[in-house]
C-alpha positions as CSV (number, residue, x, y, z in Angstrom):
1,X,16.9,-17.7,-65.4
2,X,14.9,-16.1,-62.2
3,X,15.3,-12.9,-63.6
4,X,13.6,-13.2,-66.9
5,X,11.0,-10.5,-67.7
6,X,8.0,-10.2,-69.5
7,X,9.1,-7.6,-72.2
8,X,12.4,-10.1,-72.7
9,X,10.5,-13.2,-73.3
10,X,8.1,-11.7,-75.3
11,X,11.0,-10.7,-77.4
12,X,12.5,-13.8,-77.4
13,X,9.2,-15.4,-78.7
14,X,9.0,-12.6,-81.7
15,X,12.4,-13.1,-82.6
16,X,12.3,-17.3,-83.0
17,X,8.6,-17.3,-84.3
18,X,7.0,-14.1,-85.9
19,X,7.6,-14.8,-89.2
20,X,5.3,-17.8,-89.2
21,X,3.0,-16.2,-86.2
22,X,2.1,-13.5,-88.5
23,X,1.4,-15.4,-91.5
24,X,-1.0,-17.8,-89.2
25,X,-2.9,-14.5,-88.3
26,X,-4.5,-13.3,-85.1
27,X,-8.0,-16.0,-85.4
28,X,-6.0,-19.5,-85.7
29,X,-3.7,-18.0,-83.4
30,X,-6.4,-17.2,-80.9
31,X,-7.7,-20.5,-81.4
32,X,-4.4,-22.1,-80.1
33,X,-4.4,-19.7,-76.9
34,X,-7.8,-21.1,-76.4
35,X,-6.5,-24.9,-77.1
36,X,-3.4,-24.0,-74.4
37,X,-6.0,-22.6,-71.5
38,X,-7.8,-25.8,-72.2
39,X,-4.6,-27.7,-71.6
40,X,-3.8,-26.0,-68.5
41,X,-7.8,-26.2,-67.1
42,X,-7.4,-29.7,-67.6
43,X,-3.6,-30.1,-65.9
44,X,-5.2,-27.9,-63.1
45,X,-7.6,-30.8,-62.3
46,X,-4.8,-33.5,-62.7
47,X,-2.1,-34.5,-60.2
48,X,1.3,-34.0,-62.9
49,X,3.0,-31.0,-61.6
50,X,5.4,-30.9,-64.5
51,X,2.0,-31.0,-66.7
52,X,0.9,-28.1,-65.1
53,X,4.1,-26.4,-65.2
54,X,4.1,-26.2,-68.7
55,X,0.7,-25.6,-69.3
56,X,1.0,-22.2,-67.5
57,X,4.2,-21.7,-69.7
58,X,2.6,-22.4,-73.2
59,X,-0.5,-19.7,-72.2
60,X,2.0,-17.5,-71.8
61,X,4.0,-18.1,-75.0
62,X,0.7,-18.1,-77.0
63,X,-0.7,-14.3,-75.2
64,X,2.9,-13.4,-76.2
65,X,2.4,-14.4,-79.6
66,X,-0.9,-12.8,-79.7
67,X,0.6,-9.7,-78.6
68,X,3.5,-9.9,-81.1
69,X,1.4,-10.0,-83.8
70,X,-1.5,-7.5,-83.1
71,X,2.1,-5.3,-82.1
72,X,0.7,-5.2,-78.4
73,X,3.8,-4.6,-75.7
74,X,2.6,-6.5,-73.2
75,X,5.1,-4.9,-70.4
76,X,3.0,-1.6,-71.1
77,X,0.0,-2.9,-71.1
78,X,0.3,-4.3,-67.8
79,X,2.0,-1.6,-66.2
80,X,-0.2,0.6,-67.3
81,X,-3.3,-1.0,-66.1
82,X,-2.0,-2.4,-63.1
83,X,0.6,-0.6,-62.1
84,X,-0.3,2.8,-62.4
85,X,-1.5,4.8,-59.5
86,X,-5.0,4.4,-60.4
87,X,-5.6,0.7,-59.9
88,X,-7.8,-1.0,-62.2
89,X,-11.8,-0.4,-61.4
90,X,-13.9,-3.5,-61.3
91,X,-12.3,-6.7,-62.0
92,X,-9.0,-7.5,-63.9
């Protein structure tokens, strides 16, 4: 699936979990974004590529769940920070 997109998988998260994403809230949810980046910093220092492959995909699902639930589109987000023809002052 190389031509997945942002807005799509975000979509495809709401549809299979917002129910029960919404009724965890926006704080425990956070906290398990913050548990994922963990993950990853730690399968960043390790040597299982698979590891680390799916740690940079469950960040992703969690920010999209995060998103979801705070009704955030991420696809306009970014593109409008980054992609507009004003780039971003400072850093990202």
């Amino acid at each position: 699936m190389n031509d997945l997109t942002i807005a799509a998988f975000q979509k495809h998260i709401r549809d299979r979990y917002e129910k029960v994403d919404r009724e965890r809230g926006t704080p425990k949810t956070f906290v398990w974004l913050i548990e994922e980046v963990g993950e990853l910093a730690t399968a960043i220092n390790g040597n299982d590529r698979a590891n680390l492959e799916e740690e940079f995909a469950d960040v992703i699902a969690w920010l999209c769940t995060l998103a979801n639930i705070n009704d955030v589109d991420l696809s306009a987000a970014i593109a409008k920070k980054y992609l507009s023809d004003a780039p971003p002052e400072g850093t990202k």
